[in-house]
TILO-972088 format. One record per residue (C-alpha): x, y, z; residue in one letter. Coordinates in pm, 1 decimal, always signed. Example, Ala and Ser with C-alpha at 12.3 -4.5 7.8 and 13.67 -1.06 7.14 Angstrom:
BEGIN
X: +1230.0 | Y: -450.0 | Z: +780.0 | r: a
X: +1367.0 | Y: -106.0 | Z: +714.0 | r: s
END
This chain:
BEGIN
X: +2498.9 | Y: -167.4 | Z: -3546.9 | r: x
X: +2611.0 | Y: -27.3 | Z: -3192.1 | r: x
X: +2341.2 | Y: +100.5 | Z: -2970.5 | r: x
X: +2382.3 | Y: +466.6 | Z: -2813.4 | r: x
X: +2251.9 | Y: +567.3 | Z: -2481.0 | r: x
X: +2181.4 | Y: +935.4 | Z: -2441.2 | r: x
X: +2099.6 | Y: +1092.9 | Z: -2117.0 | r: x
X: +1891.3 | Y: +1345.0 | Z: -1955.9 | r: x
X: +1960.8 | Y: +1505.9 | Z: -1611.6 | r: x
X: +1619.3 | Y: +1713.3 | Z: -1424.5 | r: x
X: +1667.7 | Y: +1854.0 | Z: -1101.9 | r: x
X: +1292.4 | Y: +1864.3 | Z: -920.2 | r: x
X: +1203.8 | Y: +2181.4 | Z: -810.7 | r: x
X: +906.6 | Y: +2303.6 | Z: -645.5 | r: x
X: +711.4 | Y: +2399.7 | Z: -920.4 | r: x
X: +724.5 | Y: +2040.8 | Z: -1081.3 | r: x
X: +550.1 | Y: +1870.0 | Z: -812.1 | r: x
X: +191.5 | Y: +1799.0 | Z: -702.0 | r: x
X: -17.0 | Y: +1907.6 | Z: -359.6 | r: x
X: +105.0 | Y: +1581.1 | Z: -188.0 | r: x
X: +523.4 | Y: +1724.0 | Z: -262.3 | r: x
X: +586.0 | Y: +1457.1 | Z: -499.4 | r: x
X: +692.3 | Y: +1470.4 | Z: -906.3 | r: x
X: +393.1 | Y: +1523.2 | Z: -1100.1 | r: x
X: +325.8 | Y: +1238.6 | Z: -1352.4 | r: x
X: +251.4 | Y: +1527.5 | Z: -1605.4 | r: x
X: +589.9 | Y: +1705.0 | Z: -1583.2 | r: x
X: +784.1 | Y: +1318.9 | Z: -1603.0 | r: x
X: +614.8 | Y: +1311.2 | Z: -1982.0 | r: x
X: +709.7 | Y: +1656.3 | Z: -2046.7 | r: x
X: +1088.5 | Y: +1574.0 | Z: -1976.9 | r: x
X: +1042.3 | Y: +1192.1 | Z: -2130.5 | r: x
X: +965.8 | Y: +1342.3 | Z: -2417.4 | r: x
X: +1218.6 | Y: +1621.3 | Z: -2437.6 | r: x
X: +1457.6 | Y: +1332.3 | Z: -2367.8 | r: x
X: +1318.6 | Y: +1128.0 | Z: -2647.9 | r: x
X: +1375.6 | Y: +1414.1 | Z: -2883.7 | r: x
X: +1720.8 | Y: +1536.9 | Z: -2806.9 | r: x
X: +1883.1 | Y: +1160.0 | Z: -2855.4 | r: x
X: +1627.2 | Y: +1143.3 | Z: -3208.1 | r: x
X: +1830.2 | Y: +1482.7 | Z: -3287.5 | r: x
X: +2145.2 | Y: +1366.1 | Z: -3265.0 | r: x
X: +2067.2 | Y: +1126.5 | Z: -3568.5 | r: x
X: +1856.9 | Y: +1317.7 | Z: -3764.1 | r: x
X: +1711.7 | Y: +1647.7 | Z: -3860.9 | r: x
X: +1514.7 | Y: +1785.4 | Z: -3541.9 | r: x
X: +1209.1 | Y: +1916.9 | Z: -3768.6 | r: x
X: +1172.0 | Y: +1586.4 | Z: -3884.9 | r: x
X: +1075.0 | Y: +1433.7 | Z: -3555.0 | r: x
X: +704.1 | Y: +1379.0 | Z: -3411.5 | r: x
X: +654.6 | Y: +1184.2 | Z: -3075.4 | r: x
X: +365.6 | Y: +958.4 | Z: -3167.1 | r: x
X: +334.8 | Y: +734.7 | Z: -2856.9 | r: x
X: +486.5 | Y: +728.0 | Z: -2478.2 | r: x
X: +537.5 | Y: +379.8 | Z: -2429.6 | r: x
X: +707.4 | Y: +198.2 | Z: -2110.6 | r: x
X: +662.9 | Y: +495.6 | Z: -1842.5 | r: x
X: +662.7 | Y: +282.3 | Z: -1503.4 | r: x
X: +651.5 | Y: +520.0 | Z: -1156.0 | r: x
X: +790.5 | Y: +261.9 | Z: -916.5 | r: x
X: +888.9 | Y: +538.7 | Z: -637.2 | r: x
X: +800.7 | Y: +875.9 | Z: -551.2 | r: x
X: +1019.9 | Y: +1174.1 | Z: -650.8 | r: x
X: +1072.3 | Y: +1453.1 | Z: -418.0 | r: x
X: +1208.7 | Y: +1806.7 | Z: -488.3 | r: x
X: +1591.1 | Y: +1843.2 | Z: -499.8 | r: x
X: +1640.0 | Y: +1522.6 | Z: -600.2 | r: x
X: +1769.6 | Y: +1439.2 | Z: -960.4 | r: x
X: +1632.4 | Y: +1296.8 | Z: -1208.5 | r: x
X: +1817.8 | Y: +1111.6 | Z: -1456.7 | r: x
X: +1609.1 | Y: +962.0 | Z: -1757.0 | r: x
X: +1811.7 | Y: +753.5 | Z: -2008.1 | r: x
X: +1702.3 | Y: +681.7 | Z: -2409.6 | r: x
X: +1839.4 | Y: +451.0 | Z: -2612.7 | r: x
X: +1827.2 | Y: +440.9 | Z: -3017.8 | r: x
X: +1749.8 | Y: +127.3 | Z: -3111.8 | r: x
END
């Protein structure tokens, strides 16, 4: 069985980030989710997915606005 990468492209904008001007965690989950959810969809039926556990977010740099971020999901 092959393994298919899916990916997910956010450009950070002002509203997205904290007091100190840098991605809030918060917003990251929202979009690691959404990512999560549109590569599950392109196996299966989208009202038969439920996100039951964020596992293996790791913040190793701060994100600024107008940068890009790019998160990547694969289906294992």
């Amino acid at each position: 069985m092959s393994i298919e990468t899916f990916s997910t492209n956010h450009l950070v904008k002002q509203e997205d980030l904290t007091h100190h001007g840098t991605l809030y965690a918060g917003r990251t989950a929202e979009w690691f989710v959404e990512a999560g959810f549109i590569a599950a969809a392109k196996l299966t039926k989208p009202e038969a997915i439920v996100c039951v556990k964020i596992h293996g977010m790791h913040f190793s740099k701060p994100v600024g606005r107008g940068e890009i971020l790019c998160l990547e999901n694969k289906i294992v």
